[in-house]
GUMI-575347 format. One record per atom (N, C-alpha, C): x, y, z. Coordinates in pm, whole numbers. Each point is the difference from the previous one (the first is absolute). Layout:
<pts>
> X/Y/Z
...
</pts>
This chain:
<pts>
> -1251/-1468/-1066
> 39/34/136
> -123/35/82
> -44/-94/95
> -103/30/88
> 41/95/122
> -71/125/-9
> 8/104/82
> -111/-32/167
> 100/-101/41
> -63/-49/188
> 96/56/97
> -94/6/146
> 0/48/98
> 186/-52/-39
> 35/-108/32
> 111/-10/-19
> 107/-7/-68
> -24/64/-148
> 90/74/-77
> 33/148/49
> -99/71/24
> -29/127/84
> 133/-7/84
> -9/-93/82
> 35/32/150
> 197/-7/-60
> 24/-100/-45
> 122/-88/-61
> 53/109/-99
> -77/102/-109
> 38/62/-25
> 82/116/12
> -115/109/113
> 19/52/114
> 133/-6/74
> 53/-120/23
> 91/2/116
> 124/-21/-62
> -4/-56/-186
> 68/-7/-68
> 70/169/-51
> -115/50/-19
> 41/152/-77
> 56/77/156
> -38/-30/131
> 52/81/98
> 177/-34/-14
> 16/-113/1
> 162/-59/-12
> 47/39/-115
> -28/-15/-85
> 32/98/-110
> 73/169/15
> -115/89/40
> 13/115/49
> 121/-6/95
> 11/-82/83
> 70/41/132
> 108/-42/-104
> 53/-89/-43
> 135/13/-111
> 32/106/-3
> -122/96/-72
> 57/104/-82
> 27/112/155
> -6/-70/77
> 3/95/98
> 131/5/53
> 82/-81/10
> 124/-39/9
> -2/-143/71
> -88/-77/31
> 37/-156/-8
> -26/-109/-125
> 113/-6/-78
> 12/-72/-129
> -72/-131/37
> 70/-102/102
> -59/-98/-15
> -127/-72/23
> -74/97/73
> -150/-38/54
> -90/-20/-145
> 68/58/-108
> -92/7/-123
> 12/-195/-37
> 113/-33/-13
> -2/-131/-43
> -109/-89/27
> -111/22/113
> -48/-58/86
> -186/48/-100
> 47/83/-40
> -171/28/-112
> 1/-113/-97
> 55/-48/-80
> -54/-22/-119
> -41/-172/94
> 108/-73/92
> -49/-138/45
> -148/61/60
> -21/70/95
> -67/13/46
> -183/2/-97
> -12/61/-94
> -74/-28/-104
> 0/-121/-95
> 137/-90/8
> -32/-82/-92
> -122/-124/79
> -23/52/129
> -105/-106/37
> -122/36/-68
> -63/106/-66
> -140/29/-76
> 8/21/-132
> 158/-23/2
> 23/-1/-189
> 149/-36/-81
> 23/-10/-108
> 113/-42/-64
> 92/73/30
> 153/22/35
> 89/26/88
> 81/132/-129
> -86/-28/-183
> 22/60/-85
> -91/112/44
> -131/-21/36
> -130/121/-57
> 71/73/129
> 17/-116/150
> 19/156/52
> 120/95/34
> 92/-56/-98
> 99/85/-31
> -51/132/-77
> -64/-24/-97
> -6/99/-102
> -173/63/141
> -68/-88/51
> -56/152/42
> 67/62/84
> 129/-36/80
> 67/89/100
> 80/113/-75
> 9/-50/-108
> 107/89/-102
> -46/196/24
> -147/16/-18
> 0/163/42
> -19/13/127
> -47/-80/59
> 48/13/122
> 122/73/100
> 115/-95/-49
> 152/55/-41
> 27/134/-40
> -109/-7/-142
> 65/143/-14
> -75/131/70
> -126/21/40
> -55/73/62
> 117/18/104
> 11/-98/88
> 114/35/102
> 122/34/-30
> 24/-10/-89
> 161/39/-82
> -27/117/42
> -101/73/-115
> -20/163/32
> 15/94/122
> -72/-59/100
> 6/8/146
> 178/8/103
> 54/-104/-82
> 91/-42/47
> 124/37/-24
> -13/47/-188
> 127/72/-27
> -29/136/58
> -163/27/18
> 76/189/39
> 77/-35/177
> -102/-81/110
> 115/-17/117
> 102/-5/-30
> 37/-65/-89
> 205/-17/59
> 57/56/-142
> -33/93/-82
> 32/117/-69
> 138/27/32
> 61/37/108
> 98/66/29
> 92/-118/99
> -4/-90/-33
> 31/-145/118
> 37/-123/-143
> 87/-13/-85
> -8/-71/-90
> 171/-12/-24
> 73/-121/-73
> 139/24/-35
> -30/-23/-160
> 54/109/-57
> -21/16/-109
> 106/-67/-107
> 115/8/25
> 78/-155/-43
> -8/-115/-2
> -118/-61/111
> -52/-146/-22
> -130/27/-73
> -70/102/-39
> -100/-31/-93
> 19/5/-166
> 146/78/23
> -22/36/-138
> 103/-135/-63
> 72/-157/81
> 6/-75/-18
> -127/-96/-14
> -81/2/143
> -73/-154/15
> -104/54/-148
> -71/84/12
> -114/50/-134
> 23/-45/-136
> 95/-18/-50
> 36/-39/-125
> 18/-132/-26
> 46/-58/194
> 5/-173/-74
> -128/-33/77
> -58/55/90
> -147/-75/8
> -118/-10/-107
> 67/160/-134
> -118/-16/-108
> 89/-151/-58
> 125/-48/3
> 20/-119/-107
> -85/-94/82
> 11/-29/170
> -59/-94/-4
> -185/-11/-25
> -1/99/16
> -179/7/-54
> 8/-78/-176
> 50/64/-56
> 1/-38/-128
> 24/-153/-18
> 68/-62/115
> 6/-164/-9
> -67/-37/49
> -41/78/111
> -215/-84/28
> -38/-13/-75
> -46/117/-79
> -89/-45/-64
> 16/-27/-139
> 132/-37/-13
> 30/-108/-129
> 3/-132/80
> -3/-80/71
> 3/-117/45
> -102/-44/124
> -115/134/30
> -80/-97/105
> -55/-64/-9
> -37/-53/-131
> -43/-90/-77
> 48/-147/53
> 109/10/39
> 111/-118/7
> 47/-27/117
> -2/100/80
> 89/-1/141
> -132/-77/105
> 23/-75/38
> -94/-36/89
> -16/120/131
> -121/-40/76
> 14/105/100
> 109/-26/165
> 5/-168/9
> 73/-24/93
> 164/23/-35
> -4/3/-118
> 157/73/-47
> 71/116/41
> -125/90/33
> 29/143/22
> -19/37/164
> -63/-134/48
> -26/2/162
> 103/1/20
> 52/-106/-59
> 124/-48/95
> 176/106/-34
> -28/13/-153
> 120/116/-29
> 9/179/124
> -159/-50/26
> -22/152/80
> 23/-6/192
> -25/-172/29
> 45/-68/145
> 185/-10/14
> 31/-49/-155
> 166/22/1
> 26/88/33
> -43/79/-111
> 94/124/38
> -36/112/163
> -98/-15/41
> -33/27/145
> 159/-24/37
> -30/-146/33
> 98/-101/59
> 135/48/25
> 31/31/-143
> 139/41/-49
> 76/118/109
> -145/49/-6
> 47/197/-3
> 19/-35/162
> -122/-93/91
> 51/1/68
> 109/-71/122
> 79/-139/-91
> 101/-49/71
> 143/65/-39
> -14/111/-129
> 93/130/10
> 14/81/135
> -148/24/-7
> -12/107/165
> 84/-87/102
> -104/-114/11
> 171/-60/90
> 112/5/34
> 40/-6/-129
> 120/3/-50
> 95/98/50
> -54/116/-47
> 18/111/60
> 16/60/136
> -103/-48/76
> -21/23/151
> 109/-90/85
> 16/-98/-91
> 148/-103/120
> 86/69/-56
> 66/63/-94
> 117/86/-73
> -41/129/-1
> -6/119/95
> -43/106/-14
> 34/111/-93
> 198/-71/10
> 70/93/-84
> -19/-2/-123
> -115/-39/-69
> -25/-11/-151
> -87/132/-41
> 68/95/-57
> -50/124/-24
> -143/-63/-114
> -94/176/58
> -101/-12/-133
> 19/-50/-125
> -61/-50/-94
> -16/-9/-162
> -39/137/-49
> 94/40/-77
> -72/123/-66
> -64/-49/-95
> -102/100/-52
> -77/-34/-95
> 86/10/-157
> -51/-114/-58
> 96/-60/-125
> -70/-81/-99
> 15/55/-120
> -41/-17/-148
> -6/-160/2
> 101/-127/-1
> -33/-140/-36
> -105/-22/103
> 7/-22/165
> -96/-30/56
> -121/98/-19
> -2/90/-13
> -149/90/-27
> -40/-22/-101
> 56/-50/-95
> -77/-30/-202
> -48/-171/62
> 89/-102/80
> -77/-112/52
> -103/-9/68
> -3/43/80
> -102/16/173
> -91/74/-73
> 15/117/-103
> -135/104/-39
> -57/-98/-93
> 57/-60/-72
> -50/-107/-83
> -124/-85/56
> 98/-69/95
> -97/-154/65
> -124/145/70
> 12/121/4
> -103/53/140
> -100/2/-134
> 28/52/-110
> -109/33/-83
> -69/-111/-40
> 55/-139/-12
> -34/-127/-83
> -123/-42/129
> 87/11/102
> -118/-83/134
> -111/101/15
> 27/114/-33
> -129/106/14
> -105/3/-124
> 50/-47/-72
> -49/13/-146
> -118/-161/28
> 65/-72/88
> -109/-138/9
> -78/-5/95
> 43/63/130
> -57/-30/109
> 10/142/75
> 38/82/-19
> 33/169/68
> 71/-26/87
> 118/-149/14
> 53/-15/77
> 180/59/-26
> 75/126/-65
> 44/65/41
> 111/37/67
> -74/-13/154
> 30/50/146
> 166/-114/-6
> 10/-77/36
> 117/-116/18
> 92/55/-48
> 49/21/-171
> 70/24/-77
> 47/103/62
> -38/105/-30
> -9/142/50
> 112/20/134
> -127/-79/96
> 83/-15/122
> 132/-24/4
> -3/-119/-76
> 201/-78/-23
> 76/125/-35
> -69/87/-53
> 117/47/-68
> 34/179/58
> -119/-2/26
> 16/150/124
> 67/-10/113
> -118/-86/111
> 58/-25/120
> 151/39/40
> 104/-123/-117
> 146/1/51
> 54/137/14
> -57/132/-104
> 33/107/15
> -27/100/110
> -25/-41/132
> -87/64/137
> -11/132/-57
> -113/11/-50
> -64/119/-17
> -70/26/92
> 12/166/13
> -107/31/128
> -155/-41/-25
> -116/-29/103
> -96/-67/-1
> -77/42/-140
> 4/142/44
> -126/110/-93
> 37/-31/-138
> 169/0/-48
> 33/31/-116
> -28/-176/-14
> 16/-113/49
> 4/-90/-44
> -166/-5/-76
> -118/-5/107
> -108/24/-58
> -11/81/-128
> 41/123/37
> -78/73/-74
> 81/-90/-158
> 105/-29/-29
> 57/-39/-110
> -99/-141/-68
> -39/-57/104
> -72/-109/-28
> -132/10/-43
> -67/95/50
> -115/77/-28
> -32/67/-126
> 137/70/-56
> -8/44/-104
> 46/-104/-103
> 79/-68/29
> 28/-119/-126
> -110/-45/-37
> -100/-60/69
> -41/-101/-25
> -179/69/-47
> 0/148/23
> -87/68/-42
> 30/0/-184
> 137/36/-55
> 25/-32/-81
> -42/-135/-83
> 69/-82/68
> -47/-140/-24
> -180/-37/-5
> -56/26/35
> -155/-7/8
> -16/72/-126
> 32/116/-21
> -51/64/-125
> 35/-53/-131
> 122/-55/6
> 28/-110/-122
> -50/-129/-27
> -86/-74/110
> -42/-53/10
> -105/-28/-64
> -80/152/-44
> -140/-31/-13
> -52/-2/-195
> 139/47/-58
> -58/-69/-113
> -53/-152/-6
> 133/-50/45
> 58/-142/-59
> -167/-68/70
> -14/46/163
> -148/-74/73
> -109/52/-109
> -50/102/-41
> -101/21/-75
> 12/-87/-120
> 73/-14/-76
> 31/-134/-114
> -44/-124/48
> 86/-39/126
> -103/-168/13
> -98/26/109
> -103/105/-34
> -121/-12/109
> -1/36/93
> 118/26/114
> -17/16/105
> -38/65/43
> -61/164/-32
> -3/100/5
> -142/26/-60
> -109/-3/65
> -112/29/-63
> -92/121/44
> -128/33/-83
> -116/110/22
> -45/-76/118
> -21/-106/42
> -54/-74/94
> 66/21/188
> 129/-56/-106
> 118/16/163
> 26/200/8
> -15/70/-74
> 66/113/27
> -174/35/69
> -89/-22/11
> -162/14/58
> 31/-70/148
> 77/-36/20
> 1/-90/137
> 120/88/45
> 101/66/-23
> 94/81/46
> -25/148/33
> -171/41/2
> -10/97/12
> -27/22/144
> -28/-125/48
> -82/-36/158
> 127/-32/52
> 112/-57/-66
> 84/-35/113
> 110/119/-10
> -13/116/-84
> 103/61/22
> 25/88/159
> -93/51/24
> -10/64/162
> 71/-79/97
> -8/-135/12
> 83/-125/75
> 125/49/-1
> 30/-40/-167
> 163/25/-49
> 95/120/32
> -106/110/11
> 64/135/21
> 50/66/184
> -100/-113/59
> -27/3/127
> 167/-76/48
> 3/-120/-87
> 113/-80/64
> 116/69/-26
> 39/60/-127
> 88/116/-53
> 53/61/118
> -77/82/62
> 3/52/84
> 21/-29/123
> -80/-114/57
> 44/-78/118
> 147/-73/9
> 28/-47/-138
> 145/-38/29
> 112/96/3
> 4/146/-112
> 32/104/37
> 71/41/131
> -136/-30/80
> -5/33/129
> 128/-75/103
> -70/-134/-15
> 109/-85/52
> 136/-23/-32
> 17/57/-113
> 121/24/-17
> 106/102/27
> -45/125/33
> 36/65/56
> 5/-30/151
> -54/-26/45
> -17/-28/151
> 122/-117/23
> 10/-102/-52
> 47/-119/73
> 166/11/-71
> 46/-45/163
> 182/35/0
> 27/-65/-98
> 120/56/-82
> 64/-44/-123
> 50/-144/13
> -10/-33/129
> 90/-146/3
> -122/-107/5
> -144/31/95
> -120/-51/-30
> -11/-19/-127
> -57/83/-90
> -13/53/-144
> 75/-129/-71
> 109/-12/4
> 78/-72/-50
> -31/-175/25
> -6/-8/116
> -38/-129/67
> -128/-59/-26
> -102/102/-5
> -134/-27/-53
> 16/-39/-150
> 23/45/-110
> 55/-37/-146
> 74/-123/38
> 117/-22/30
> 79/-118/5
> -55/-126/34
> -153/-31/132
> -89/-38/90
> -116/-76/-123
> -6/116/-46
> -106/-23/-126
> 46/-44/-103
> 118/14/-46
> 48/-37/-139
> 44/-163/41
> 29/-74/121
> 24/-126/35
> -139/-74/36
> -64/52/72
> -180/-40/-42
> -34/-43/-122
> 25/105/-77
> -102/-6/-137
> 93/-81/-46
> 142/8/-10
> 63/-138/-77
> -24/-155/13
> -31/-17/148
> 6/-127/56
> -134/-37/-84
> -119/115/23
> -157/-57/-64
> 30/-29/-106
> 64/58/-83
> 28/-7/-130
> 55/-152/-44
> 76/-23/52
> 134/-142/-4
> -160/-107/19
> -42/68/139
> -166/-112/31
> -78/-25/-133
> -3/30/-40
> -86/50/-93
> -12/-80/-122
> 97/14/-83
> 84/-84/-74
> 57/-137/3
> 34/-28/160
> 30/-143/23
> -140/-38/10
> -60/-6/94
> -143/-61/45
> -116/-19/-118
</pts>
């Protein structure tokens, strides 16, 4: 891994999106690991964003500490460790446009539901529930486990429950802080995780902690119905690139 002006910079702006995740915008993170695969393998810079992640976890679970639904974690946590455990029994095998596109579907999904919804108003919340939370926590851990991509799954399966903004974050924040930490055996086993890359995370952690915070910020600030629209805005973006991606 050649350490240039423009790994620096790509890195940098990678670990800030990161942070701001943990800050309460989930999906801006999706946007790190492409963003680096232009100065390197789309594997290495998964595993160097990996403490990345968790530095901001730390940051992130104490913000929303008291802002969390504790019935959807103590579902999604148990099936996002199964799907970790099928990463990395099969990433061997899964191609990577496999998981683009399972992660552009399900965008997709979650949002021609919203639709769905918005022409039929009278369709009460989804409460949170054991078959879809052991599925959706599943696919969130499997796509995070390849690409830290997560965020989609997650989404499908929260969203329908209109949780208030804070608690929606903060729940997402803490899952997936979870999820990172299980993560890092299985990455230290095939390499990803090195004395090398954890020497390059010492410069970008200040970035990461900065964005933590800056998204924090913005999240509190911006009306719950913004908030919402911005995620929904982004999660049809990043799907469409995604679908691009894969076809082309």
């Amino acid at each position: 891994m050649e350490l240039t002006a423009t790994f620096w910079i790509l890195a940098a702006l990678g670990s800030l999106f990161v942070g701001m995740s943990k800050g309460g915008l989930p999906i801006i993170a999706l946007l790190a690991v492409p963003i680096l695969s232009f100065v390197m393998p789309a594997a290495a810079a998964a595993g160097l964003l990996l403490p990345v992640y968790i530095i901001s976890d730390v940051y992130g679970v104490w913000l929303y500490r008291r802002e969390f639904s504790a019935r959807n974690l103590k579902i999604l946590i148990p099936a996002a460790a199964i799907g970790i455990a099928l990463g990395f029994a099969t990433v061997a095998w899964v191609p990577e446009d496999a998981v683009k596109l399972a992660v552009a579907l399900t965008g997709l999904y979650y949002l021609a539901d919203k639709l769905r919804r918005r022409l039929n108003p009278s369709i009460p919340p989804r409460p949170a529930d054991v078959p879809r939370g052991l599925f959706w926590g599943a696919l969130a851990g499997f796509t995070s486990y390849i690409s830290h991509a997560g965020g989609p799954p997650f989404q499908a399966y929260a969203l329908p429950q209109k949780m208030p903004k804070m608690v929606f974050a903060g729940t997402s924040t803490i899952l997936f802080a979870c999820v990172n930490i299980m993560k890092v055996p299985p990455y230290v086993i095939a390499g990803q995780i090195t004395l090398h890359s954890l020497s390059v995370i010492l410069w970008l952690t200040p970035v990461a902690l900065f964005g933590a915070w800056s998204g924090f910020r913005l999240t509190q600030i911006l009306p719950e119905k913004l908030f919402f629209a911005f995620v929904e805005t982004a999660l049809l973006i990043l799907s469409l690139k995604l679908i691009y991606d894969v076809v082309v």
